[in-house]
N, C-alpha and C positions, 0 to 999 in steps of 0.2 A: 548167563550174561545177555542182555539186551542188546540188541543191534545197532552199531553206530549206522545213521540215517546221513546218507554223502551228502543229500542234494536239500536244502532248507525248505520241512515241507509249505513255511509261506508263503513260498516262489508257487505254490500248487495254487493258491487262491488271490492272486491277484487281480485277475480279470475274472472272476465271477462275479456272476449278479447277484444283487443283495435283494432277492428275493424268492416268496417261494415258487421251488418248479414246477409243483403240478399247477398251479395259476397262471404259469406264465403259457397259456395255451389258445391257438386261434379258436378252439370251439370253446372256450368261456360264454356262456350265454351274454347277452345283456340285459341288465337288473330291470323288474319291472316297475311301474310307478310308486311313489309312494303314496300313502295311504292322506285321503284330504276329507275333513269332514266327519261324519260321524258313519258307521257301520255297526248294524246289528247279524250278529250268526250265533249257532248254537253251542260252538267253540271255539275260543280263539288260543290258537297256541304261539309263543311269543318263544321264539330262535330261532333262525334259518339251516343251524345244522341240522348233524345226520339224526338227533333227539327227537327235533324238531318236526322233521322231515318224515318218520318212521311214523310219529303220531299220530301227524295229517293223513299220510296215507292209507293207513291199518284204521284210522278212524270211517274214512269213508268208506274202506273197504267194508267195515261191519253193518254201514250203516248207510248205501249211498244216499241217503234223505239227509244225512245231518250237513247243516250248512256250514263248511269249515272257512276258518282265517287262519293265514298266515302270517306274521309279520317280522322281519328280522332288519335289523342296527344298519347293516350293512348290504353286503351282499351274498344269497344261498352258497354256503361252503366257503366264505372269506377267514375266518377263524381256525381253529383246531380244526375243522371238518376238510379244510382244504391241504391242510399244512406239514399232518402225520404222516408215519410211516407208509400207511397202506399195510398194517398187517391187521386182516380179519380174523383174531381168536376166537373161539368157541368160549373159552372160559369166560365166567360171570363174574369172578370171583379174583381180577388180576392175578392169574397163574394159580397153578393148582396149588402149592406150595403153601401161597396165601389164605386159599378156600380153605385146604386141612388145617391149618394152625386156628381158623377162626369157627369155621364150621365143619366141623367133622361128621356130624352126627347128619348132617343135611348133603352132604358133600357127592354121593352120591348120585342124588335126584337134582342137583346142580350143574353135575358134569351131563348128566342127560338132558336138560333143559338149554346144556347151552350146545350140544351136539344137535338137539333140533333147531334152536335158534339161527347156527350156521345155515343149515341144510333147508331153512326155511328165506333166508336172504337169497343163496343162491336158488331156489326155484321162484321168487320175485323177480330178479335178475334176471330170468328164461323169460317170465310172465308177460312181462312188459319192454323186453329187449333194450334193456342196461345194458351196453357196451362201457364196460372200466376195468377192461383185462385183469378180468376175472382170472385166478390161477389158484385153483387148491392144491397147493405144494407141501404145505405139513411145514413144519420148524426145529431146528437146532439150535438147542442152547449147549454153549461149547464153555468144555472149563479151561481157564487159562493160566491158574495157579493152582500147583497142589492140593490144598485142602478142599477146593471144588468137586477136586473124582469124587471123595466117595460118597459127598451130596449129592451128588449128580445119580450117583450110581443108587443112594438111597430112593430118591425120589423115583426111578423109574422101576424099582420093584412095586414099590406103594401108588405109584397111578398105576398100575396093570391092575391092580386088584378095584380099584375103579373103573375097570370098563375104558380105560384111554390106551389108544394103540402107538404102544411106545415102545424103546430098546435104550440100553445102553451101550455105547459105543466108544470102544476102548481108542488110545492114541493113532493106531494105524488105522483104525475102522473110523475114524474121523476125519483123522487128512486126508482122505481117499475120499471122500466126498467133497470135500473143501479145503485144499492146500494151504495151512500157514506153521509155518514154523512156532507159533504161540498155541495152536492147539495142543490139549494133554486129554482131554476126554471130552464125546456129548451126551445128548439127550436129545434122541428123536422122536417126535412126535408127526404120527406118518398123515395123522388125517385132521389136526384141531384146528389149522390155520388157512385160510385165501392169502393173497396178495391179491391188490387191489389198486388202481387209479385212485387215491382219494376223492378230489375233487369231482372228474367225472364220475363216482358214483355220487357225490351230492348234485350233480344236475343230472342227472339222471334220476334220480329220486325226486328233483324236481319236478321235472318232466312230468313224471308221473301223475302226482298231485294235481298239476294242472291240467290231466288229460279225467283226471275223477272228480273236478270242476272243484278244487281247493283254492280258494281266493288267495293270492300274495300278492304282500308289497313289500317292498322290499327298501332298503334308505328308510325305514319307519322306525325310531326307536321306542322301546317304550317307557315312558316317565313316570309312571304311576300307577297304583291296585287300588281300587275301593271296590265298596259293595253299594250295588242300586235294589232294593228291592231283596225279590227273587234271584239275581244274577248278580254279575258282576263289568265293573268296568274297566277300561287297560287306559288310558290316553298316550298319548301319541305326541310328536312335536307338532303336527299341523292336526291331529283330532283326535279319534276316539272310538275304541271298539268295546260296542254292549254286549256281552255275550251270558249265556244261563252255566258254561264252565268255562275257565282256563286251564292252559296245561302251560309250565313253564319249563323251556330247558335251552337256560340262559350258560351253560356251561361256567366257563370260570369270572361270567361278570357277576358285577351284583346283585345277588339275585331280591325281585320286590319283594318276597317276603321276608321283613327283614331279621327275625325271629333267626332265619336257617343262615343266616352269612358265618356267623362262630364255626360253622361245622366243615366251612371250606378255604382254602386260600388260594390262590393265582401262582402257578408257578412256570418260570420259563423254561421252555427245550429246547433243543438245538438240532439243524441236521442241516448236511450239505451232500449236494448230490456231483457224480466225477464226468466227464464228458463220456461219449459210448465205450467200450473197450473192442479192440479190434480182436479179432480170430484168435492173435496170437496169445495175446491177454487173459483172455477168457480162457484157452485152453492152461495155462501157465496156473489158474486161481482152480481149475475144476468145476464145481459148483452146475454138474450137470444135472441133479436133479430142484436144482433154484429154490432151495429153501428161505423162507423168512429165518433171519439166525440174531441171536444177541448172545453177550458171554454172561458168566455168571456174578460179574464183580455189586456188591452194592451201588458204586456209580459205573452202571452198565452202559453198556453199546446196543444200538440194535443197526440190522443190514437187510438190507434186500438186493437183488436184479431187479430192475424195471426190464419195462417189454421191449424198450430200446437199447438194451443192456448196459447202463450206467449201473455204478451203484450207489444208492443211496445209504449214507452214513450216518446216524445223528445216539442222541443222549449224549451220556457221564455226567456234565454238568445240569440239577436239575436246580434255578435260581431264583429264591423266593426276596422280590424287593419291601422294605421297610414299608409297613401301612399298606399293605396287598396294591401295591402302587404297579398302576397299569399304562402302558404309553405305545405307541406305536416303534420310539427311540429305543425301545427296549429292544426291539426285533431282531440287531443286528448286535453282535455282540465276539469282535475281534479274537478278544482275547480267550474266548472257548473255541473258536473256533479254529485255531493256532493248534489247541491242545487236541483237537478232534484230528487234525491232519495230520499231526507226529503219530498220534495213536493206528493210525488207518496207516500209514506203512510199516508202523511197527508188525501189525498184523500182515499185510500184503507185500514184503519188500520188494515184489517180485514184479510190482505194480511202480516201482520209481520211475516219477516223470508222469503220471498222469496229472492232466488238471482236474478242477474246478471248476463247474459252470453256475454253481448256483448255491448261495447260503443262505439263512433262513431262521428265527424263528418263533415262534407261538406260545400262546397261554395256553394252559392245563387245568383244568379245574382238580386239586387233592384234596384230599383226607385222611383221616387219621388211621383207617383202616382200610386205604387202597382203594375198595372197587364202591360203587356206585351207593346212594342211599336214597330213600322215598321218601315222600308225605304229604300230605292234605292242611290246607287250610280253610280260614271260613267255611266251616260247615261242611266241607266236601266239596268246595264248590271250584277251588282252585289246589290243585295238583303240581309237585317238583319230585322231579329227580338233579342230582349233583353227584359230584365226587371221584367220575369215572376216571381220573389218576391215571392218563394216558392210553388206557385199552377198553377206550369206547366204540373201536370204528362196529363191531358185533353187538357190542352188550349194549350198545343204546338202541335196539328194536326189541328185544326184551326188553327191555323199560320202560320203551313206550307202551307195551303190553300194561304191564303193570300199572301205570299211571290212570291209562284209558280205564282198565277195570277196577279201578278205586272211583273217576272221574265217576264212572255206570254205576257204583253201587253193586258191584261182582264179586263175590267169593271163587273163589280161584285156587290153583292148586299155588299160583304163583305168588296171589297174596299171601296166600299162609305159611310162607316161608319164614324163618329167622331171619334172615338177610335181609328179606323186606322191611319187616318189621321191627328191625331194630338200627338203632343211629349209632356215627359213631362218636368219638369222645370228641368234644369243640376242643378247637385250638383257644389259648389262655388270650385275655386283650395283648397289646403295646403296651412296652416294648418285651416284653416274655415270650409271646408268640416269634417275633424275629430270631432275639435272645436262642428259645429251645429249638427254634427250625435249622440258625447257623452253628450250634453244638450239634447237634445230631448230623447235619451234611459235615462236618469235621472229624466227628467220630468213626462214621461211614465209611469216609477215606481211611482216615487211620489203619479201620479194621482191615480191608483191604492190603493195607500195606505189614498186616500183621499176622499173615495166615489165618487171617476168619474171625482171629480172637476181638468180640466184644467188650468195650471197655464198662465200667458199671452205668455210665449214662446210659448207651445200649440194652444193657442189660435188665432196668429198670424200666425202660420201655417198651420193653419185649415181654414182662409182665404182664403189664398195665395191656397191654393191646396196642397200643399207639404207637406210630412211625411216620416217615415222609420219603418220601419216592417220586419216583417220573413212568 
């Protein structure tokens, strides 16, 4: 039986801020000019996230002759890049779970790719001294209804035979890490995860760029793709950048080429963060060795510590609006967030009477099969990545890997992946795409509330390859 909750957790969010926390911070840079006029470089990459960001800089890194541009809508880290959880995954492949059901055969040299990929951020992070309280804490996925043990318990024999350093961890070897009366079993994974500043690692990666002389503007949207020539052009609200490649990683907007919009849609997430927790608090929850944790449910949770010991709560609801409809209105959004704060002391009763300081939240770019996809157009001359389905804050500098050595004309072990090279299933037009996204987050819960059991919508999907997630 569930826990009657005394205290109405709305009372927990009434005074917080409707917005996000890692933003609301005095070392926010201030945005640079935007872009007037016309400007020729050798690449212009078009988003100011972490995609974005990872490009520019691994590009001049390769290359410091090539003359880079930057240009982003808004401002560096204002979107997804600023807004997520802060957990830095290794995996490529949205969880391992995911990688083996799609790639098996590759899965291996996937989990090692993205074990360097980590290992290769954090010695960037040394290189150029990123301070965005960095923490390689590892993560627990906890089960919170019976039919999760012995998935749980599955999955951590079969990632050990992967090369992932993992355990299972039974009811008391769970709450001994982390006290809640809803744990029944985890899944730890001791070395795949950072915790992370978001934000300040996007200006921090700024930073960067602009110390290896990467031009940005920033407030510059871009309106348009064509081809000049040999190269190509981006235009701008006030001008225009010529360049001989583009790399785009517009995450969940529209992206210009308009060919690749089918294979994505915009969907919202949610997270709110609790004010610090005092001594008592903290010792009451455990949680000494501060893992990144989410549970196992289809509409999941994900948690952290911050460095100032809040903690940050967000997902279950992941909410895709009719005609991939995009708004700033959307941001804020009541009524999951009600549902977020019952759930969080469902899990922590031990925690009644903490507040809220801050709610929040953001677009996503998804797909049909989770994690991240490639490609080229005009000739090689412009380059996309998409998709990354909420666990990009890692797997978008592998990407930009990828991209860059398509962009070059590079055989790579990274292009010759399956994963690169192949797409995933386009979502159907209006109204079918709404239609099959609001059956499927229906059915999701359902299964949830039904010991695991998929209904045949599910089922059929899970065929097919196709699904929707946060």
């Amino acid at each position: 039986m569930s826990r009657v909750i005394a205290t109405d957790p709305v009372r927990s969010l009434v005074n917080a801020e409707p917005a996000p926390f890692w933003l609301d911070d005095p070392a926010r840079p201030a945005p640079s000019p935007a872009l007037a006029g016309e400007e020729h470089c050798d690449l212009v990459v078009v988003g100011g996230g972490y995609c974005g960001l990872w490009t520019a800089l691994i590009a001049k890194e390769r290359d410091p002759d090539r003359d880079v541009v930057l240009i982003e809508a808004r401002e560096v880290g204002w979107a997804a890049s600023g807004r997520n959880g802060g957990f830095c995954a290794s995996s490529l492949t949205h969880g391992f779970g995911n990688g083996m059901a799609r790639w098996p055969d590759e899965l291996a040299e996937l989990e090692r790719l993205g074990r360097e990929n980590l290992d290769g951020i954090e010695d960037t992070l040394r290189r150029y001294g990123i301070d965005c309280d960095w923490e390689r804490t590892g993560s627990l996925d906890v089960a919170t209804l019976p039919h999760q043990v012995p998935e749980l318990r599955d999955m951590a024999e079969t990632a050990r035979h992967f090369g992932v350093s993992c355990a299972f961890l039974g009811t008391d070897e769970v709450r001994a890490e982390v006290s809640s009366p809803t744990y029944l079993a985890g899944f730890l994974d001791r070395r795949g995860t950072a915790l992370v500043n978001p934000a300040r690692l996007a200006w921090g990666l700024r930073e960067a760029c602009v110390r290896l002389g990467v031009r940005i503007f920033e407030r510059t949207t871009a309106t348009g793709l064509e081809t000049r020539g040999a190269g190509m052009v981006v235009t701008t609200g006030y001008g225009r950048v010529v360049a001989r490649r583009v790399a785009l990683a517009t995450n969940a907007f529209p992206p210009l080429v308009r060919r690749v919009r089918p294979f994505m849609v915009p969907v919202y997430d949610y997270a709110m963060v609790t004010e610090p927790l005092n001594e008592a608090q903290l010792a009451s929850v455990g949680w000494h060795n501060r893992y990144g944790m989410s549970d196992s449910a289809s509409q999941f949770h994900y948690y952290r510590l911050t460095a100032d010991d809040r903690i940050l709560w967000g997902g279950y609801d992941a909410v895709y609006h009719y005609g991939s409809r995009l708004s700033g209105d959307l941001d804020q959004r009541p009524a999951t967030f009600q549902v977020l704060a019952g759930n969080f002391f469902r899990t922590f009763p031990q925690l009644e009477g903490l507040r809220f300081t801050h709610t929040w939240g953001g677009v996503i770019d998804t797909c049909t099969r989770f994690s991240a996809f490639f490609g080229t157009a005009a000739r090689g001359r412009v380059g996309y990545v998409l998709g990354f389905t909420g666990l990009g804050v890692a797997a978008t500098r592998f990407a930009a890997q990828v991209m860059l050595d398509r962009l070059d004309g590079l055989d790579t072990p990274r292009t010759r992946l399956e994963m690169v090279r192949s797409k995933p299933v386009p979502f159907p037009p209006e109204p079918f795409r709404w239609a099959g996204i609001e059956l499927t987050r229906r059915s999701m819960a359902r299964a949830d509330r039904n010991g695991g059991k998929r209904n045949l919508w599910l089922r059929t999907m899970d065929t097919l390859g196709l699904g929707f997630d946060s």
